[in-house]
N, CA, C and O atoms as a GROMACS GRO file, in nm:
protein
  320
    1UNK      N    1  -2.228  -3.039   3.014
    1UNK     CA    2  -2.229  -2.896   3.004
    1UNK      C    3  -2.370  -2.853   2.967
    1UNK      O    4  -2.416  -2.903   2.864
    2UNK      N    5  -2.437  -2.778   3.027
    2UNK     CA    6  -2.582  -2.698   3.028
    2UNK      C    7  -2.560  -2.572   2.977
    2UNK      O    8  -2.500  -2.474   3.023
    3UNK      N    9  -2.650  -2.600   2.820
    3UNK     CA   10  -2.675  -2.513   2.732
    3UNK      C   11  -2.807  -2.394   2.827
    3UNK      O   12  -2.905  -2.429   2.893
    4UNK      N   13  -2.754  -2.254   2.798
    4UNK     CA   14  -2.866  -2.171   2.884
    4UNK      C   15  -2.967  -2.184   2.727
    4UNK      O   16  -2.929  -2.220   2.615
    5UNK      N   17  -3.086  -2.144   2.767
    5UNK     CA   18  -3.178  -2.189   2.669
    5UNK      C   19  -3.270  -2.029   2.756
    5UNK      O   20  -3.393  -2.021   2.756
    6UNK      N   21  -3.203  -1.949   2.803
    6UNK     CA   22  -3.297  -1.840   2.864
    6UNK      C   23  -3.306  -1.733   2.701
    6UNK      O   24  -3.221  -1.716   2.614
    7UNK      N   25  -3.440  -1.680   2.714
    7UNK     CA   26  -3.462  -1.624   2.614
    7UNK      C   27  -3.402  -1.454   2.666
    7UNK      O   28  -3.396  -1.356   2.592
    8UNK      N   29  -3.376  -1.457   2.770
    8UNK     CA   30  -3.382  -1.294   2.839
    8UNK      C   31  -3.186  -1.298   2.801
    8UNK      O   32  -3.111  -1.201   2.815
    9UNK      N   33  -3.166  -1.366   2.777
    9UNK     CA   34  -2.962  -1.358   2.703
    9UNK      C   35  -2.960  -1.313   2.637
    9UNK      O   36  -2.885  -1.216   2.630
   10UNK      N   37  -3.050  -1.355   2.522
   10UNK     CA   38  -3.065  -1.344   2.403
   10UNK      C   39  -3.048  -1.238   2.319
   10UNK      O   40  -3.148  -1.166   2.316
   11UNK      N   41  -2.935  -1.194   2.232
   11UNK     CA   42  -2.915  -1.082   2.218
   11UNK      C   43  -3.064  -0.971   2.139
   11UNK      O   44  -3.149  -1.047   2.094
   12UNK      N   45  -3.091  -0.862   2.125
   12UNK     CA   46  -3.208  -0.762   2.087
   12UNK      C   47  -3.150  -0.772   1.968
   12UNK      O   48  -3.038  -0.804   1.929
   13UNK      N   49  -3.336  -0.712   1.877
   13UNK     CA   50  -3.249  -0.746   1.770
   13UNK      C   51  -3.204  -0.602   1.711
   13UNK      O   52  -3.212  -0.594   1.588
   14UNK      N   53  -3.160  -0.489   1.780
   14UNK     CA   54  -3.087  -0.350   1.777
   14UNK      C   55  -2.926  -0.467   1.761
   14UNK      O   56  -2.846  -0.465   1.668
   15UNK      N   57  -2.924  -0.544   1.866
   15UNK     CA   58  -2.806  -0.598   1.910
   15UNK      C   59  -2.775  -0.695   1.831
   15UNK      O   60  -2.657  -0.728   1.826
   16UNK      N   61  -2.871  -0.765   1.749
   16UNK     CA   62  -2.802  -0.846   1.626
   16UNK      C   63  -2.786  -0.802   1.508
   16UNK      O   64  -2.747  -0.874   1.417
   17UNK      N   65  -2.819  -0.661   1.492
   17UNK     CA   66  -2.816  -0.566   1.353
   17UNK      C   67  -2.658  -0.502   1.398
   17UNK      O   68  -2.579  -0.513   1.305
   18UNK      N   69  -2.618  -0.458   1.485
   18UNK     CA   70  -2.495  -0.465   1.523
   18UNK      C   71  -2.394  -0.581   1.525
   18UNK      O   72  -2.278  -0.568   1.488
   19UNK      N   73  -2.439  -0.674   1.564
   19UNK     CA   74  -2.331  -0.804   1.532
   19UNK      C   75  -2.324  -0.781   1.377
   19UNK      O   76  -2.228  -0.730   1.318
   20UNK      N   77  -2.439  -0.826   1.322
   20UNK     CA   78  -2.385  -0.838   1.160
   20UNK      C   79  -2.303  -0.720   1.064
   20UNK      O   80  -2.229  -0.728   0.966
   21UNK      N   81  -2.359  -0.598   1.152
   21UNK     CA   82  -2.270  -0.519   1.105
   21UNK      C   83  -2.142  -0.492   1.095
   21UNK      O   84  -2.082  -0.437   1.002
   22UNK      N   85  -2.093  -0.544   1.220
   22UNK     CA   86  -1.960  -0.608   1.285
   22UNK      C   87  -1.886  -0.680   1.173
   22UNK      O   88  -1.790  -0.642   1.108
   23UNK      N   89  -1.978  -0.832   1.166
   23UNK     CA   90  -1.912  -0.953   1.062
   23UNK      C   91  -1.920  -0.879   0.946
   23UNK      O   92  -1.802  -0.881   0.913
   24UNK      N   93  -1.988  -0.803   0.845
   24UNK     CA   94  -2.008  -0.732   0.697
   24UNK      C   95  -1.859  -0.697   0.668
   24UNK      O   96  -1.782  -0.729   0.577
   25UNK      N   97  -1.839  -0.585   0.831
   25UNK     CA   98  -1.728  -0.535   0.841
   25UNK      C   99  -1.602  -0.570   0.825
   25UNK      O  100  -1.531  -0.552   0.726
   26UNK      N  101  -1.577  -0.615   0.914
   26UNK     CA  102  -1.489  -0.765   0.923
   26UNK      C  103  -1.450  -0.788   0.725
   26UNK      O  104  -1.366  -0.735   0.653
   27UNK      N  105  -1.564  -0.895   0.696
   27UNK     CA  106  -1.552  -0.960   0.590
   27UNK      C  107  -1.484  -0.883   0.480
   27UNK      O  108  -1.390  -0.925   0.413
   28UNK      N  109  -1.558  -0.731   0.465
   28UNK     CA  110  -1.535  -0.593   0.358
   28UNK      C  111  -1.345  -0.586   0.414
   28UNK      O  112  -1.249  -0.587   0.337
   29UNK      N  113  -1.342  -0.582   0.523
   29UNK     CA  114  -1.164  -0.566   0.590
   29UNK      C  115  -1.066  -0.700   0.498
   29UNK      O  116  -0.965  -0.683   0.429
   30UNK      N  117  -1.131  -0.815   0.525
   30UNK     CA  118  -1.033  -0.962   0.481
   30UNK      C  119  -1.043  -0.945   0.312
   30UNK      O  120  -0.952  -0.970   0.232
   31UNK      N  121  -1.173  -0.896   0.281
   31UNK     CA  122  -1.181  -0.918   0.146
   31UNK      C  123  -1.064  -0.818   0.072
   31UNK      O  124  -1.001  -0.869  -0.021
   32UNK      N  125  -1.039  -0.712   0.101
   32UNK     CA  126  -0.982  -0.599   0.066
   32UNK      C  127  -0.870  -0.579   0.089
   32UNK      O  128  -0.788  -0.516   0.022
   33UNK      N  129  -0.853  -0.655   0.229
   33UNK     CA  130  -0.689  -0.749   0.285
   33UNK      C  131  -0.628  -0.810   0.149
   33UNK      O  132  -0.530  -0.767   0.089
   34UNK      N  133  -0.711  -0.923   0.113
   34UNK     CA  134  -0.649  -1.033   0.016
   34UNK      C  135  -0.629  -0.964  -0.133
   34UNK      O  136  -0.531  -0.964  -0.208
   35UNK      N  137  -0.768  -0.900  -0.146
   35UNK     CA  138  -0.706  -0.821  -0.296
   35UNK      C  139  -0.534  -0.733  -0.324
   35UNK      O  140  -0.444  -0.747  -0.407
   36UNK      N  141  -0.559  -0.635  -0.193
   36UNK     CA  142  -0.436  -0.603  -0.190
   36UNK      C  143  -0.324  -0.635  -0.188
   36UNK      O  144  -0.222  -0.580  -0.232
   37UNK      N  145  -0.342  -0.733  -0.132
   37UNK     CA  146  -0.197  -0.880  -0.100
   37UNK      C  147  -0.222  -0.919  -0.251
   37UNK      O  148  -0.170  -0.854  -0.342
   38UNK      N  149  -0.303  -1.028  -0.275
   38UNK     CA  150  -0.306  -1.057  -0.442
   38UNK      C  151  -0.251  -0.939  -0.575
   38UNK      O  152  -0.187  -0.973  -0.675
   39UNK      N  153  -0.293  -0.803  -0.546
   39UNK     CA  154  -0.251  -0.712  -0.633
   39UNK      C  155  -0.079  -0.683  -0.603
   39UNK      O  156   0.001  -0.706  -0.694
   40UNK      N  157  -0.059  -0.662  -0.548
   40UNK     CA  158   0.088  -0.586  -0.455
   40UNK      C  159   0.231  -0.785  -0.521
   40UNK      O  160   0.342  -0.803  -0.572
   41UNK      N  161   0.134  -0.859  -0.476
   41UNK     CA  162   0.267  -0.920  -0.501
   41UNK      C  163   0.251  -1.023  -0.634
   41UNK      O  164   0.329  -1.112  -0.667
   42UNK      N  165   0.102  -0.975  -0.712
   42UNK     CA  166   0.116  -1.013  -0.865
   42UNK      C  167   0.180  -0.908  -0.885
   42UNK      O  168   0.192  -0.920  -1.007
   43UNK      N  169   0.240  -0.799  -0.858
   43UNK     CA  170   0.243  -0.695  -0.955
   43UNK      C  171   0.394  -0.684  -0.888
   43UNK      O  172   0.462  -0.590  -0.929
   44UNK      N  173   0.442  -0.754  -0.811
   44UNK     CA  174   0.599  -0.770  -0.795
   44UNK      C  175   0.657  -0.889  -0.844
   44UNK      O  176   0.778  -0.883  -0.862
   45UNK      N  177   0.590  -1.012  -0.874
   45UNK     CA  178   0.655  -1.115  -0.897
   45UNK      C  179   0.656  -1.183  -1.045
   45UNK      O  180   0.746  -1.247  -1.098
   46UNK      N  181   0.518  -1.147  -1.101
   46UNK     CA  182   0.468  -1.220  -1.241
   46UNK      C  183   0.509  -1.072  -1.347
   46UNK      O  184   0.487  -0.950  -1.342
   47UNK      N  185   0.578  -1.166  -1.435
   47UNK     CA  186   0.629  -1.037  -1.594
   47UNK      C  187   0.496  -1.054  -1.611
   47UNK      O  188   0.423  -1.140  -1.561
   48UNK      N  189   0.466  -0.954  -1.696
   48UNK     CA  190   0.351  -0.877  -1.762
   48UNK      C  191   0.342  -0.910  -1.885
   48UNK      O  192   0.249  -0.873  -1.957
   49UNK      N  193   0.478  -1.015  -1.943
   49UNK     CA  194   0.478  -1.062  -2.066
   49UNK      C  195   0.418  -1.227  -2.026
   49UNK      O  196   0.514  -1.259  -1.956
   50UNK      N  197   0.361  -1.303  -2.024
   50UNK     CA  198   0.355  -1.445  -1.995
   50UNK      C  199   0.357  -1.513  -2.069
   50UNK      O  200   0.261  -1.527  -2.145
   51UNK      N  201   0.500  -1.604  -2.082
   51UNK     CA  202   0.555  -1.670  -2.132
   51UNK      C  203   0.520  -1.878  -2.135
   51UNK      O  204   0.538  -1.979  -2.204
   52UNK      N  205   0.473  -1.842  -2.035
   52UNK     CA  206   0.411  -1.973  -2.013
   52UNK      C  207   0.299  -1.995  -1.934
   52UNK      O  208   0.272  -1.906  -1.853
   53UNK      N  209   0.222  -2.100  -1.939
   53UNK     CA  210   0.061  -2.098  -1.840
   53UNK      C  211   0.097  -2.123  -1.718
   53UNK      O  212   0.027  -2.053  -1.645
   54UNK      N  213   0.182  -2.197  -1.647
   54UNK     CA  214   0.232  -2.199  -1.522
   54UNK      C  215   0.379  -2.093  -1.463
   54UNK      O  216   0.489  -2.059  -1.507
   55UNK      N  217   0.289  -2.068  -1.325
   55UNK     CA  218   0.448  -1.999  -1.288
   55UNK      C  219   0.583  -2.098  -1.281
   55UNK      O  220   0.562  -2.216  -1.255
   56UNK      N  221   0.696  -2.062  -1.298
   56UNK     CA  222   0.805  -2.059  -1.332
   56UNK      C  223   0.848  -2.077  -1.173
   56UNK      O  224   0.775  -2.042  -1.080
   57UNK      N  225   0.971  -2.132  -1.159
   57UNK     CA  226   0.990  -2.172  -0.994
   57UNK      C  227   1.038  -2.040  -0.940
   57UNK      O  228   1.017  -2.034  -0.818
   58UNK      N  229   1.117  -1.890  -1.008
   58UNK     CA  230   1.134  -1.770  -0.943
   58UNK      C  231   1.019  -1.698  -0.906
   58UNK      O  232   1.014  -1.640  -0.797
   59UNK      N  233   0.922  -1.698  -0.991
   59UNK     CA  234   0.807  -1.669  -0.957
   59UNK      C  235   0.687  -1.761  -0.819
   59UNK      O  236   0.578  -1.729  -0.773
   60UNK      N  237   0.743  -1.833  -0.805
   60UNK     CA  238   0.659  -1.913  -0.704
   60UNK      C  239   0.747  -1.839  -0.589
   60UNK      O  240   0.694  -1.773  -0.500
   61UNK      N  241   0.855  -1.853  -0.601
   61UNK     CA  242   0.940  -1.825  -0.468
   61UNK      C  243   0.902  -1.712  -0.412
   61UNK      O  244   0.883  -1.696  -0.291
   62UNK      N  245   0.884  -1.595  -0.534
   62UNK     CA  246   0.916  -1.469  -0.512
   62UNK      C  247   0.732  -1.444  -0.427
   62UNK      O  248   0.712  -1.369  -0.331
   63UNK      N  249   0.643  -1.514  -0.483
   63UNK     CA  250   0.498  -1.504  -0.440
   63UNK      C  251   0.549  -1.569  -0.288
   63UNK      O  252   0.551  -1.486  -0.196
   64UNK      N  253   0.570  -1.642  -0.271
   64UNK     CA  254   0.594  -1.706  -0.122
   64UNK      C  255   0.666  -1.632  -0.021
   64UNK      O  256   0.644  -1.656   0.098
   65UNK      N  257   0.733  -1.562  -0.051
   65UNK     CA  258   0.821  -1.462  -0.027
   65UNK      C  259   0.736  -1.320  -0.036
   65UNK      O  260   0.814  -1.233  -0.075
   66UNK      N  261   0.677  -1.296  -0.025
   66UNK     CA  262   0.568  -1.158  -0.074
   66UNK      C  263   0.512  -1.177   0.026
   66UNK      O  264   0.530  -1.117   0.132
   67UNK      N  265   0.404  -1.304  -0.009
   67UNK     CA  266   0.305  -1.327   0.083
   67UNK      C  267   0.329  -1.331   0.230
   67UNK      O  268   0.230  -1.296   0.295
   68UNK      N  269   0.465  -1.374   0.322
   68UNK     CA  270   0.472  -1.417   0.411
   68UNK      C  271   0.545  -1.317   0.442
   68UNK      O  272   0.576  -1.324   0.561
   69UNK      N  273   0.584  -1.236   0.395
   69UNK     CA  274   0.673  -1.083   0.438
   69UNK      C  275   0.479  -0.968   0.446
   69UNK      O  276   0.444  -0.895   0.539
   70UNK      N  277   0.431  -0.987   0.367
   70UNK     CA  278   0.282  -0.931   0.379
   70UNK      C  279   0.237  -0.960   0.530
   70UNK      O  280   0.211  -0.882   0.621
   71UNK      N  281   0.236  -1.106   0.525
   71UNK     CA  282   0.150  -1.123   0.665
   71UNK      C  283   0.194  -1.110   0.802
   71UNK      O  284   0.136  -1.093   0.909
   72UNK      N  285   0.352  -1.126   0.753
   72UNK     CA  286   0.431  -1.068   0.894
   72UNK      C  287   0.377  -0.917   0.924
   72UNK      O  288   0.323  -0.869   1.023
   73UNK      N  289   0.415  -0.858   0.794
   73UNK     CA  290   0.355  -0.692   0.827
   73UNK      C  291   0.260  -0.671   0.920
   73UNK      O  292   0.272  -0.608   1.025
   74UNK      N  293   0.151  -0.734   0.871
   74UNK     CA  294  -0.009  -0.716   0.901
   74UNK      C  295   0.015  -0.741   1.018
   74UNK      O  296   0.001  -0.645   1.093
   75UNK      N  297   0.057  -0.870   1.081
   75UNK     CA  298   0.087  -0.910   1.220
   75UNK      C  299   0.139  -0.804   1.281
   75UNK      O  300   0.068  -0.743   1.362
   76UNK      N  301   0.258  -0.766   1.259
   76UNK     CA  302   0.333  -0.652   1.347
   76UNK      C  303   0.200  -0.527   1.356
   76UNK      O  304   0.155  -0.496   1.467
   77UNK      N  305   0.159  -0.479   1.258
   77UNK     CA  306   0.105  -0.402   1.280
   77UNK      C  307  -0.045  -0.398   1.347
   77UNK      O  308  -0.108  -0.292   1.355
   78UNK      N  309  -0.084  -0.501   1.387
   78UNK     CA  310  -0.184  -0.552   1.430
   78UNK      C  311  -0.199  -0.520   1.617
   78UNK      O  312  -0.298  -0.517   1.689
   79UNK      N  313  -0.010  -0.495   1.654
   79UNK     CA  314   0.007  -0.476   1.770
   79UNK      C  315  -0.017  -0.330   1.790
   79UNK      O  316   0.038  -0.309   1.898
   80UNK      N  317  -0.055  -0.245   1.758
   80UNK     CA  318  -0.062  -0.116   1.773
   80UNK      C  319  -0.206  -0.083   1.755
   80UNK      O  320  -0.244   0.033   1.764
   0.00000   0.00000   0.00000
């Protein structure tokens, strides 16, 4: 397989200040994704009293169960 090595492909760099702006973007989207997911289903599954340093097996479930009802969401809504 032949790597093009032409410099005239090569994206401008107008056109790589746009890519990265792109990925920033992106990243600011996943980062803000996960907080929300992390906030939304600590704040459905873990008491506010903590009773012990590890979660408890209702609490694992209920996070597993959050999380994967979360990402279904995101998915479905991803189609629109």
């Amino acid at each position: 397989m032949a790597t093009n090595n032409n410099p005239s492909n090569a994206p401008s760099a107008f056109e790589r200040e746009q890519i990265i702006g792109m990925m920033e973007k992106e990243m600011e989207y996943r980062v803000d994704m996960f907080n929300k997911l992390t906030h939304t289903c600590f704040s459905k599954c873990i008491e506010h009293k903590y009773k012990e340093s590890e979660l408890n097996m209702g609490e694992n479930s209920c996070i597993d169960r959050c999380v994967s009802k979360y990402w279904q969401v995101i998915e479905w809504l991803s189609h629109f």
